[in-house]
C-alpha positions in Angstrom: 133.0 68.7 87.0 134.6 65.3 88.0 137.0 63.4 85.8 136.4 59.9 84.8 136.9 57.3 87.4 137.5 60.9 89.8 135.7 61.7 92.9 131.7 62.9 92.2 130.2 65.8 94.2 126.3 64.6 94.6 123.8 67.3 94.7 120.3 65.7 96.0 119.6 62.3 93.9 122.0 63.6 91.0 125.5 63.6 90.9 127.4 66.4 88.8 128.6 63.9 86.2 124.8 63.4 85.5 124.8 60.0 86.8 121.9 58.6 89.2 122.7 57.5 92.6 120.8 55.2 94.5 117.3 56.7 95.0 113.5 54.9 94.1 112.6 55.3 90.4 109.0 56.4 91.6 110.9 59.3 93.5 112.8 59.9 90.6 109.4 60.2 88.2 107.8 62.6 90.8 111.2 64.5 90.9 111.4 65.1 87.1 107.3 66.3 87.2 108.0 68.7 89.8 110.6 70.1 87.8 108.7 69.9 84.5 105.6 72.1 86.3 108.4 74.5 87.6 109.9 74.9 84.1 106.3 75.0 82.4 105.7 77.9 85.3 108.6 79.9 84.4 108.3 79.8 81.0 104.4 81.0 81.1 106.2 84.0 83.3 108.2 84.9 80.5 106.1 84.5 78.1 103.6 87.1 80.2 106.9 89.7 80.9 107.6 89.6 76.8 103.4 90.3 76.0 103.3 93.0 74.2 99.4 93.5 75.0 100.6 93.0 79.2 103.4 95.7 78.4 101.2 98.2 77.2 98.5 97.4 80.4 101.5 97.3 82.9 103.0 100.6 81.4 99.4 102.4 81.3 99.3 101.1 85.1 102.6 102.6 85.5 101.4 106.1 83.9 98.1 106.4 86.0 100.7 106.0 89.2 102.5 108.7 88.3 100.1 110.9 87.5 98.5 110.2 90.8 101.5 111.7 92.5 100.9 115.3 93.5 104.5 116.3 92.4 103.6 115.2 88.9 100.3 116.9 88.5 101.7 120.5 89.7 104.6 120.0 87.1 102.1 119.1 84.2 99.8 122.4 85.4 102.6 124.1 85.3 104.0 123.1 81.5 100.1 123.5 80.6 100.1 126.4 81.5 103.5 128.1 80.2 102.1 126.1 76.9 99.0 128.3 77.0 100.6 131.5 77.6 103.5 131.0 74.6 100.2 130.6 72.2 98.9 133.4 73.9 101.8 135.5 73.5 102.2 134.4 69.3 98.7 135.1 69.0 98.7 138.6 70.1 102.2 139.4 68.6 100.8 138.4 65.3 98.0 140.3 65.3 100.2 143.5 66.9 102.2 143.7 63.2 
């Protein structure tokens, strides 16, 4: 930031201190609606990325890939099946007593 009465950086039509430089007020107008879509843009973004309903879809999207990986489905056949044979295994040591 620039002091009073100090030297002013200008970044495009605006100066850091906030004040205007010599530019057409029409320019100005379209400037300020640009930036007003931009911000309405971004904040419809965020307010997708916070959903709770677009969570859930982009985690379920999320869980299908996974599971489509070969990897993943040989590990869940695998825990499946050691599931199946601990039952197994209670079943028939319970009935063994």
């Amino acid at each position: 930031m620039a002091d009073r009465g100090g030297e002013v950086e200008v970044h495009g039509s605006v100066a850091v201190t906030g004040a205007v430089t010599g530019r057409d007020p029409d320019a100005l107008v379209a400037q300020i609606e640009h930036t007003r879509e931009d911000l309405a843009r971004t904040i419809d973004e965020l307010a997708d990325r916070v959903s709770p309903a677009n969570n859930v879809k982009m985690l379920r999207d999320r869980v299908k890939q996974e599971l489509a990986r070969p990897e993943v489905r040989i590990g869940a056949a695998v825990a499946g099946a050691a599931i199946v044979g601990i039952v197994i295994l209670r079943i028939w040591s319970r009935r063994r007593k």
